[in-house]
N, C-alpha and C positions, 0 to 999 in steps of 0.2 A: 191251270194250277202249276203243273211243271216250269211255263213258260215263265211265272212268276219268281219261284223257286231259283229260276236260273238268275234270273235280275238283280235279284236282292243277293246272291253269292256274289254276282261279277262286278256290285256296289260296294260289297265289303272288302274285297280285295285291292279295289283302287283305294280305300281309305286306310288300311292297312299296310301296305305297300311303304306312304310315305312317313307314317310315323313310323317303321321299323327302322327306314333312313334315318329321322329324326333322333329315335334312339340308339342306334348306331356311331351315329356324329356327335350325340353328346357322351358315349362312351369313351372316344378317342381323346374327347379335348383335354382331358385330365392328365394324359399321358404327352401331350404336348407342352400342356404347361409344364410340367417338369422339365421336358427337356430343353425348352427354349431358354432358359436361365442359368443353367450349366453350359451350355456352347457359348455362351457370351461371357459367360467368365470366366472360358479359356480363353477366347480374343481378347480379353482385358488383360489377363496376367502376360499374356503373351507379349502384347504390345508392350505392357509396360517391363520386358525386360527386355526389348529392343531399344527401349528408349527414344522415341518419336524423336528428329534431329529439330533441333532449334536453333536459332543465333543467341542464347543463354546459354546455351553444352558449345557451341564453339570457341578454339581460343584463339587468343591473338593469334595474329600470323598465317592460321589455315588457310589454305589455298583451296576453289572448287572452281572448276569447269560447267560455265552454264549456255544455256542457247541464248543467239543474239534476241534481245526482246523481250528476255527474262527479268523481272524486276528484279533488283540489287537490295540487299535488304540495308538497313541503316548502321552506319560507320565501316561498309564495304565498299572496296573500290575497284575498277577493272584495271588489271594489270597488264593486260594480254591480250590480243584479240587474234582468232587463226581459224578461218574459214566461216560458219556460221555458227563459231562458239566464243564464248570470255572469258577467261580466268581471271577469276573475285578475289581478293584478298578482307580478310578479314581485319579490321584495325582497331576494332575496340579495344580499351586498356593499355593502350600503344603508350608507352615514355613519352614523356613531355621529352619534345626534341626532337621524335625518331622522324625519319626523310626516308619518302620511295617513289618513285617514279610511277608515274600513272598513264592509262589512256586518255588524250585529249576526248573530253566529252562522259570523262570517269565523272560519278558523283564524289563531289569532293566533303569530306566528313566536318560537323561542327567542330569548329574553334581551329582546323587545320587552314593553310595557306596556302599562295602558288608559290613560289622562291625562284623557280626558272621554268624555262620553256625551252622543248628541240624534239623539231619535226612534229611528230605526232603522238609526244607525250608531254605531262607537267611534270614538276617535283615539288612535291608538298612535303610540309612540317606541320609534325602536331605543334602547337602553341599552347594547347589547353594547359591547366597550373604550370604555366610561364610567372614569372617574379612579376611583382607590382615594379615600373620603368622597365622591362625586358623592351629593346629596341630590334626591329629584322627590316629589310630590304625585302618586298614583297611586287608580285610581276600585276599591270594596272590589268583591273578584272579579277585578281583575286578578290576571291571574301576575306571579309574584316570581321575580324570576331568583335563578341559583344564588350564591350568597354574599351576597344580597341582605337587610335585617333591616326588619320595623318598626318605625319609632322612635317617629311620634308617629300619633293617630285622631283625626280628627274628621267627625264626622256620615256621609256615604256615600264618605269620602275616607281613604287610609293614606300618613303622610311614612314612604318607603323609603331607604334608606342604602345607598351598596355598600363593604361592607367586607372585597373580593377584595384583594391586595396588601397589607394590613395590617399595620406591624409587629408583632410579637412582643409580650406584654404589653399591647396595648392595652384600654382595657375602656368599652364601651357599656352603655348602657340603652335597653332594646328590650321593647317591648308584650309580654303575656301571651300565646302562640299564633301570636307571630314565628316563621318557619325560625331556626334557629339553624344557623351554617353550621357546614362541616369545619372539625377544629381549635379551636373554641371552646368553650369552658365556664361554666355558668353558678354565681356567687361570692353570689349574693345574691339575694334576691326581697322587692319589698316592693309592696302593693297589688295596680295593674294590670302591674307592671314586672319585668323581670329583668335585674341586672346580669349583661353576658355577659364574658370575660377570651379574649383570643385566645395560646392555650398552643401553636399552631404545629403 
């Protein structure tokens, strides 16, 4: 009888044991919820008065220092390059017109150009809202921006044209292997040339 007595005690205590755990643990988690929603929205407010950095908060012109390998983010250029780092320029919002010297092998920004070459830089120009007829001297291997034609070649240089806003009917002569923009057709070929007609 004893020996029973003892069985059925040392039964109840392994089955008590772990609901007291159980209820224990469901005591706590109440006092966790609360607090896990307050620590995160001091990292929210926090953050947001550091201002996470983006290429939308930076301005024109900013300069940063990044590692070789580093992606460039879009209408940045490398300016600099000094051991296994590059200095980025920022060129968004840049003046139609503005010129800087880049790293050969810089990403070169939409609607910019090459204009010259020395050593182991370029010199680009923004072109972007350039005049409808704005004419430049451009180094062969720049990009051509969109509605952009070439007109004339000579030796390692192309004279480019933009002939974005262009009335109706217009018609150029523009080298063999020119873009030929939206809109445009070409009326005639002769030698290196094609005349192009703008049909709208």
């Amino acid at each position: 009888m004893f020996k029973k007595a003892l069985v059925i005690l040392t039964l109840s205590s392994v089955v008590a044991v772990p609901n007291l755990a159980a209820t224990a643990q469901g005591a706590a988690l109440p006092l966790q919820g609360k607090t896990t929603p307050y620590v995160t929205s001091d990292i929210q407010k926090d953050w947001k008065k550091k201002d996470a950095p983006t290429s939308k908060n930076k301005a024109f012109g900013e300069e940063i220092w990044v590692m070789l390998g580093s992606p460039i983010p879009s209408g940045w250029v490398v300016v600099r390059s000094s051991g296994n780092m590059n200095l980025i320029k920022n060129l968004n919002n840049a003046p139609s017109g503005y010129e800087v010297w880049v790293m050969l092998g810089s990403p070169i920004p939409t609607g910019w150009v090459i204009t010259r070459s020395s050593g182991n830089m370029n010199f680009i120009r923004n072109l972007n809202n350039a005049p409808s007829g704005y004419e430049v001297w451009v180094m062969l291997g720049s990009p051509i921006p969109d509605g952009w034609v070439i007109t004339r070649s000579s030796g390692d240089m192309n004279f480019i044209r933009n002939l974005n806003n262009a009335p109706s009917g217009q018609e150029v002569w523009v080298m063999l292997g020119s873009p030929i923009p939206d809109g445009w057709t070409i009326i005639r070929s002769t030698g290196t040339m094609n005349l192009i007609r703008h049909i709208g």
